[in-house]
C-alpha positions in Angstrom: -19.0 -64.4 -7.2 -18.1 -60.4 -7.2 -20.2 -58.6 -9.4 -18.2 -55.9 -11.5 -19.8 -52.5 -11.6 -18.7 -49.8 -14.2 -20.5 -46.6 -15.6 -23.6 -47.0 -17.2 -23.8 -45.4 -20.9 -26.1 -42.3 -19.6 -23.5 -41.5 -17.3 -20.6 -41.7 -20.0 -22.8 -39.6 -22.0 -23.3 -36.8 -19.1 -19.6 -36.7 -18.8 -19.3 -36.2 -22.4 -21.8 -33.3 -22.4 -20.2 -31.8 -19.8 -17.2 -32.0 -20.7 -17.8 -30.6 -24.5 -19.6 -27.3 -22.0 -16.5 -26.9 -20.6 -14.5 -27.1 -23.7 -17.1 -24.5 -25.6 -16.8 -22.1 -22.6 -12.9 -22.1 -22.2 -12.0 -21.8 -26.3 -12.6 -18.3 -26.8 -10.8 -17.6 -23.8 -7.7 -19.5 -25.2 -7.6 -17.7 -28.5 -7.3 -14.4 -26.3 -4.6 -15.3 -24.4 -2.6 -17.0 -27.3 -2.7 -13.2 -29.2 -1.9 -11.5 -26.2 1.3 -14.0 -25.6 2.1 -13.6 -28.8 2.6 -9.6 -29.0 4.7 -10.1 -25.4 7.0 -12.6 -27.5 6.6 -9.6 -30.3 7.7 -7.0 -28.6 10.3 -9.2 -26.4 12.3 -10.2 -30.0 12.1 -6.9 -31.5 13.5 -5.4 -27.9 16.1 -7.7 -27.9 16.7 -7.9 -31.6 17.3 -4.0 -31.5 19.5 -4.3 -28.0 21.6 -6.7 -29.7 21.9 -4.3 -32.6 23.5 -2.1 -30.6 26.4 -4.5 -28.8 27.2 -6.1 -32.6 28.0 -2.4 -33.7 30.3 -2.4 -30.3 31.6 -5.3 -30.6 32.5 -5.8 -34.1 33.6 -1.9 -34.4 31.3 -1.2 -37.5 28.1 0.3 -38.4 24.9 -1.7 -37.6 21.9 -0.9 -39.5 18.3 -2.1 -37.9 15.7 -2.1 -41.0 11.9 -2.4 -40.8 9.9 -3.6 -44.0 10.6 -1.9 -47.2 11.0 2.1 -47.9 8.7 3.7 -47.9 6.8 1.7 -46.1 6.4 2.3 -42.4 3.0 0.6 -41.1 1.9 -3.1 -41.3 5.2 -4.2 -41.5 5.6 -8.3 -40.3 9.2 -8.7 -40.5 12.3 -6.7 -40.5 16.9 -7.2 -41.2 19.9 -6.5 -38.9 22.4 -5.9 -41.0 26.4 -5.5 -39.9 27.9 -3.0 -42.6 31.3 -3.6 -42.3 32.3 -1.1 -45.2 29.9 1.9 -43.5 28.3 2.2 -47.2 24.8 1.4 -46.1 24.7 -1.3 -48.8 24.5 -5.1 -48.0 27.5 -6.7 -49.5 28.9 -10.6 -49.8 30.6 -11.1 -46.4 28.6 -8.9 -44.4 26.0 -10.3 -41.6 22.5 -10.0 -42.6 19.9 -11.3 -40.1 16.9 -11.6 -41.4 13.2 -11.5 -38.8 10.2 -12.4 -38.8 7.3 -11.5 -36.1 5.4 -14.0 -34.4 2.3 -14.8 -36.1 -0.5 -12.5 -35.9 1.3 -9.9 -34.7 3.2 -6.8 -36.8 4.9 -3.5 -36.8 1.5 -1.2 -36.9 3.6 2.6 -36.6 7.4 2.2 -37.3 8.0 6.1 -36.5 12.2 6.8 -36.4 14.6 8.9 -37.9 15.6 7.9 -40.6 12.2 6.6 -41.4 12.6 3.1 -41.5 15.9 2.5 -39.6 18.4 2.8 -37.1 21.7 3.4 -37.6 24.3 2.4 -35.1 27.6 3.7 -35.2 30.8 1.8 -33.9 30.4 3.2 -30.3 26.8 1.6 -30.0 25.0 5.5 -30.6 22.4 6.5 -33.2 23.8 8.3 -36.8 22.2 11.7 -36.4 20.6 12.8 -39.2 20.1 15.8 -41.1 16.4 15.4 -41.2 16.2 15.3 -37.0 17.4 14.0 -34.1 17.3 9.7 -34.2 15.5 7.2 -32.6 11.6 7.6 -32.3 8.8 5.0 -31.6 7.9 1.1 -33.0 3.9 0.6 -32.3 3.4 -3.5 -32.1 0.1 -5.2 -32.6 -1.8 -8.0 -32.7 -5.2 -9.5 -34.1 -7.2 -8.0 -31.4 -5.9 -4.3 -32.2 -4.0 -4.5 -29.0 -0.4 -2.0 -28.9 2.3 -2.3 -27.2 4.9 0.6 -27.5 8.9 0.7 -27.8 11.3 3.7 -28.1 14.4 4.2 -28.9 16.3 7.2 -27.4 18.9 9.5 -29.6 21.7 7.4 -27.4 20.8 4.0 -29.4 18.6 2.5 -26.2 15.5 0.7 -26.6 13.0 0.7 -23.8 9.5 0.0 -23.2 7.6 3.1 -21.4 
């Protein structure tokens, strides 16, 4: 007869206690890393979301018009429209391509600083509308729930870049 030997309950226990350390010790840590993954994956859409922009007014030969939040607002903003304006009257009609975006979770638009204020305007050849107010493009501040930035900017020519 073989006699069968498996873990005693103080040793499941241990393994439990040990285990629940480990877990108690690695959450916090988690929770940082999930917010700082989630302002990469911000400022990776809004990048691309403002790139692509740009070839849709190429492409389709027609105004593209990029706007964050609502007017006058131009902080705290969590989501934000792409909108192709066929007619070049700045007005979203029926038949037009509206995209609307939302940020990741827990992240938002904390400085949206352009000229125009809230937007950029593409013309058909992929550039910025000057404006009589200043020379286009500008900054878009991203943030998360740990108050940390992360910096785009748009140059006069319609390019977005991170510095």
């Amino acid at each position: 007869m073989s006699a069968t030997r498996g873990f005693s309950l103080i040793e499941l226990m241990w393994a439990l206690v040990v285990a629940g350390i480990v877990l108690a010790v690695a959450t916090p840590g988690f929770g940082k890393y999930r917010s700082t993954m989630s302002l990469k994956q911000a400022n990776a859409q809004v990048l691309q979301d403002v790139r692509r922009a740009r070839q849709l007014a190429i492409t389709r030969h027609a105004p593209v018009v990029v706007s964050f939040g609502t007017p006058p607002a131009a902080a705290n903003i969590t989501s934000y429209r792409i909108h192709v304006d066929t007619n070049g009257d700045n007005l979203v009609q029926s038949g037009e391509m509206v995209t609307l975006k939302n940020l990741p979770t827990g992240t938002q638009l904390t400085t949206v600083s352009l000229t125009p204020v809230d937007s950029l305007r593409f013309d058909s050849a992929g550039l910025l509308l000057p404006t009589a107010s200043g020379s286009p493009g500008g900054r878009i501040v991203l943030s998360n729930r740990l108050n940390r930035r992360d910096t785009l900017l748009v140059s006069a020519a319609g390019v977005c870049y991170q510095p």
